[in-house]
Every structure is written in C-alpha cells, then in structure tokens.
ChimeraX commands (.cxc) that place a marker at each C-alpha (Angstrom):
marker #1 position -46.01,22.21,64.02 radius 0.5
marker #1 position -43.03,19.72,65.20 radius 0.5
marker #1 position -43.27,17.45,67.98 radius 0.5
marker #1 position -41.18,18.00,70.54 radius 0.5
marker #1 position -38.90,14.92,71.68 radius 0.5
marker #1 position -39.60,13.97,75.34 radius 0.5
marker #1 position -37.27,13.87,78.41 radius 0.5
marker #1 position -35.42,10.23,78.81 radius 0.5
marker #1 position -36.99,10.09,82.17 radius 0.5
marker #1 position -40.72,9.63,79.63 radius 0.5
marker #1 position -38.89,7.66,77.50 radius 0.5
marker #1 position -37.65,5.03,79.95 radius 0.5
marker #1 position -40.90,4.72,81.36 radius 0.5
marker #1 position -43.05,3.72,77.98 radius 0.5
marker #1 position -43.70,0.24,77.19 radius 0.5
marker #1 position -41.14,-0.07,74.23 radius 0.5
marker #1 position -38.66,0.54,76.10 radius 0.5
marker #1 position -39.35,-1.66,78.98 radius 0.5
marker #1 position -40.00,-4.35,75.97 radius 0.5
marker #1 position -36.68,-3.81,74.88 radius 0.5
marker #1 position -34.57,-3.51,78.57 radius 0.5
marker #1 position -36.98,-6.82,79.25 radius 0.5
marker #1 position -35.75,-8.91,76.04 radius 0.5
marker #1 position -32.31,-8.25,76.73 radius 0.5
marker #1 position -32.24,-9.27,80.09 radius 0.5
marker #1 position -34.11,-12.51,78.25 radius 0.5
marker #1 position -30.80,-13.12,76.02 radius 0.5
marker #1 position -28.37,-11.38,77.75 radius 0.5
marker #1 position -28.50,-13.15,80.94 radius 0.5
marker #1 position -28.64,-16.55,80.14 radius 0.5
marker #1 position -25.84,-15.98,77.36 radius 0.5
marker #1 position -23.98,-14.59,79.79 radius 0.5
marker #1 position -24.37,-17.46,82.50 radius 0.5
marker #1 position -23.77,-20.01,79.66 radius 0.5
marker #1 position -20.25,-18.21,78.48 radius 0.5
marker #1 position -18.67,-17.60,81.93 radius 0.5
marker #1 position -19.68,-21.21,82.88 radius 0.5
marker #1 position -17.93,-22.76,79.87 radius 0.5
marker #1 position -15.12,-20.61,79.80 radius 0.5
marker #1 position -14.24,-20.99,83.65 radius 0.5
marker #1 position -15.02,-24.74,83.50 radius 0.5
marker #1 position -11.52,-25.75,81.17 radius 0.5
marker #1 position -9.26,-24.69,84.16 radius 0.5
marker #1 position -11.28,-25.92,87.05 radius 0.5
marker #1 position -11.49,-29.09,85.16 radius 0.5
marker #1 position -7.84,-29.52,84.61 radius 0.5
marker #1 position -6.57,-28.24,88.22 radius 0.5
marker #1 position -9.54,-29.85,90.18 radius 0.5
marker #1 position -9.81,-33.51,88.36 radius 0.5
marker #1 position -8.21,-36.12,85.94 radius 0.5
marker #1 position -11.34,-35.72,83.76 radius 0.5
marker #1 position -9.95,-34.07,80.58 radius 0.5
marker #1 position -6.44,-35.99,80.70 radius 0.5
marker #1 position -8.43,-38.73,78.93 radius 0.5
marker #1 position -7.29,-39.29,75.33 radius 0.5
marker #1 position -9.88,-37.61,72.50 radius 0.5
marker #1 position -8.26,-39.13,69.69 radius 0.5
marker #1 position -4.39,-40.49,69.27 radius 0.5
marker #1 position -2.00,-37.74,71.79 radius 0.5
marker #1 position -4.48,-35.28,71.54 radius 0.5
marker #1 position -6.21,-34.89,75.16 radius 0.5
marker #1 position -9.77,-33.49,75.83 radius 0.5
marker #1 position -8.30,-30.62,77.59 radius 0.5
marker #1 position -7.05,-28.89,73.89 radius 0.5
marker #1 position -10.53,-30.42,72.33 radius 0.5
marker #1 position -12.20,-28.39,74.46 radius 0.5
marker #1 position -9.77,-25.38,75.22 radius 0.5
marker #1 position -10.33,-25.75,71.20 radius 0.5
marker #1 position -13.71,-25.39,71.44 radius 0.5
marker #1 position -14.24,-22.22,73.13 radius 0.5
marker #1 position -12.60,-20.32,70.39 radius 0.5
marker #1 position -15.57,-22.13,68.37 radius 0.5
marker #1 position -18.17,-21.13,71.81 radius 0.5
marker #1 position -16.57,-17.41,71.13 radius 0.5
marker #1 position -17.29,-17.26,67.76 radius 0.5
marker #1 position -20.61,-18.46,68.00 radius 0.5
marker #1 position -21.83,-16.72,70.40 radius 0.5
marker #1 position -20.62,-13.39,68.58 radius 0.5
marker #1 position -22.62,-14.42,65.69 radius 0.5
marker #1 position -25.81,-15.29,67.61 radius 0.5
marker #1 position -25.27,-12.01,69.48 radius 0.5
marker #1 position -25.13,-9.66,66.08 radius 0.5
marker #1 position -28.44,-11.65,65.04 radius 0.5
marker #1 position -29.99,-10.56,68.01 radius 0.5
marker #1 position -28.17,-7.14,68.14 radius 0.5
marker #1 position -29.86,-6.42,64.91 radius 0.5
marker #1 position -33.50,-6.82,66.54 radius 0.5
marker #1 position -32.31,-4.72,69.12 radius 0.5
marker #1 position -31.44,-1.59,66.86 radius 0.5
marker #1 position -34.87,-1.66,65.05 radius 0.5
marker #1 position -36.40,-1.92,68.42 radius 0.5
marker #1 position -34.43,1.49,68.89 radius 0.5
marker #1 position -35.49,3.01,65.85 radius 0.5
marker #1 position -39.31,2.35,66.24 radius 0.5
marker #1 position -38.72,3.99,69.80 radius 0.5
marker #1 position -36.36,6.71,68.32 radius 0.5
marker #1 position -38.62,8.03,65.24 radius 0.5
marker #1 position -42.08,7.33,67.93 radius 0.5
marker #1 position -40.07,9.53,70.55 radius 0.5
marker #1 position -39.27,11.98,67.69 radius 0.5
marker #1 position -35.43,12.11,68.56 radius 0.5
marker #1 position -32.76,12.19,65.95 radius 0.5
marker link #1:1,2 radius 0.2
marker link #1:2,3 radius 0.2
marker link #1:3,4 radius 0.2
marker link #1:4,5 radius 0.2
marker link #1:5,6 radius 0.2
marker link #1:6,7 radius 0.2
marker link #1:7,8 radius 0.2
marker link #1:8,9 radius 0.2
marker link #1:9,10 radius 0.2
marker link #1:10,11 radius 0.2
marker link #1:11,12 radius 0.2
marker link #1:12,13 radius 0.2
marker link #1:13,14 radius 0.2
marker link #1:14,15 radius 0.2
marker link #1:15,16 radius 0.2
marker link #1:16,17 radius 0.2
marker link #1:17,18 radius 0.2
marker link #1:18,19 radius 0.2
marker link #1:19,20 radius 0.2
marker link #1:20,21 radius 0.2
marker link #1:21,22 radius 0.2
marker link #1:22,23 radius 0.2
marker link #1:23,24 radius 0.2
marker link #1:24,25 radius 0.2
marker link #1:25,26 radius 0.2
marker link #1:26,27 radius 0.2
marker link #1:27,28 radius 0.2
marker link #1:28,29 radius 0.2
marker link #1:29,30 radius 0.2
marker link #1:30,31 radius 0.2
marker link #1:31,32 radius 0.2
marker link #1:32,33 radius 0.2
marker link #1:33,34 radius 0.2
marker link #1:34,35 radius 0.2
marker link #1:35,36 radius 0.2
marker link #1:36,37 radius 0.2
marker link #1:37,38 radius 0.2
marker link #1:38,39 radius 0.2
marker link #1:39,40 radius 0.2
marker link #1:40,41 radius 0.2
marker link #1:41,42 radius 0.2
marker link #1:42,43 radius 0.2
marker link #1:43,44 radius 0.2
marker link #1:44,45 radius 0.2
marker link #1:45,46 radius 0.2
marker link #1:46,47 radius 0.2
marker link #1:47,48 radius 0.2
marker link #1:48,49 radius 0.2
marker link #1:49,50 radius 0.2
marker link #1:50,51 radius 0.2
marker link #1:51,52 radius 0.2
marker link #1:52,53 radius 0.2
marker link #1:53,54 radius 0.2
marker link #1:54,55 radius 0.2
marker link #1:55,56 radius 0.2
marker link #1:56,57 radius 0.2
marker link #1:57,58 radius 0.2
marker link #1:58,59 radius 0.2
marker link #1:59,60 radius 0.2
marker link #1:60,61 radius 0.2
marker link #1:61,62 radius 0.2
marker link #1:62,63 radius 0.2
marker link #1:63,64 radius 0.2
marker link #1:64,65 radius 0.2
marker link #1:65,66 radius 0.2
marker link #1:66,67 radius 0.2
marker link #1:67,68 radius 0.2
marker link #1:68,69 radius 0.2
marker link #1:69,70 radius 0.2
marker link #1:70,71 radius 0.2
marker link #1:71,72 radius 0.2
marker link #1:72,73 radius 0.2
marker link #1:73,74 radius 0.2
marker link #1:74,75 radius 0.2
marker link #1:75,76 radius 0.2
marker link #1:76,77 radius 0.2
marker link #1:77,78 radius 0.2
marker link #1:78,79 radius 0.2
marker link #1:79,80 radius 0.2
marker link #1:80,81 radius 0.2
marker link #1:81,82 radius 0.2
marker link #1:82,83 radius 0.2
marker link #1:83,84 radius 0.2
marker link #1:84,85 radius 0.2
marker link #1:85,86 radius 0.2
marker link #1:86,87 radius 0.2
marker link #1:87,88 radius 0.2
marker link #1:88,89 radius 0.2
marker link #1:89,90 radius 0.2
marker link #1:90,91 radius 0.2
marker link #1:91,92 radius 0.2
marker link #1:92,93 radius 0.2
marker link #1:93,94 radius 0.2
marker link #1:94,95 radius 0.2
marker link #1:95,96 radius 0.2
marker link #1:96,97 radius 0.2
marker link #1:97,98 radius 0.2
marker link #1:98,99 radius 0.2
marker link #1:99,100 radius 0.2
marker link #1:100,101 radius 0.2
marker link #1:101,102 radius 0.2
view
C-alpha cells in the first residue's frame, strides 16, 4: 500500500522543516545585513566624507579599491551562497522522500 503525501499545512509544521526555515534565517540574515551594508557604504562614504579620496597606491584612490572590491564581495558571496544552497536542497530531499512527495 502507498503512503499518501501529506497536506503542506503538516509539512510546515514538522521539525525538518522548521530546521531548515531556522538555518536559513541563520545565513540568510546576517549575509544579507553584511551585503547591503557594504554595498551602500561606497556612496555614503564618498558623498558624506573625504575618507576614500585618500591615495591607495600611485592615482588610484580608495574609492575604485573598494568600488573594486564589491565586484570581489559579489562574487564571493555567490560562491559561499551555492555552498550553502547545496545543504539546503538535501535538507529538501530528506523532507521530500520522508513526506513521500515527488
């Protein structure tokens, strides 16, 4: 006899799934936090103060080091997230295949 898949309602309630809504709020949120605070800081930084008009290394400013290094930030952080992502969609699976859904 097949087991019959139960409602999302059931589903949402279990402790997998709470496991897995908890550990994203874990990454999620503090990635999050981190990104928008980096990003937002290069033009409140160069409207706002004289900070990143200092010279990095011969005409080259701080300003493009760092506008520089959030394409770096963005790429990173991508990475990092598909690491995690991956933990994420065998966390899905187990509940999935326990949950008897396709």
């Amino acid at each position: 006899m097949k087991a019959h898949a139960k409602s999302f309602t059931d589903i949402a309630r279990s402790s997998r799934f709470q496991t897995l809504i908890a550990s994203k709020k874990r990454f999620l949120l503090p990635m999050s936090i981190f990104f928008f605070a980096f990003y937002f800081a290069l033009p409140l930084l160069t409207s706002y103060t004289k900070i990143l008009n200092a010279s990095a290394f011969g005409p080259i400013s701080l300003a493009w080091v760092f506008a520089f290094a959030q394409f770096i930030m963005t790429w990173v952080l991508c990475m990092v997230y598909s690491r995690k992502a991956a933990e994420y969609d065998l966390m899905i699976e187990e509940i999935r295949s326990e949950n008897h859904l396709p």
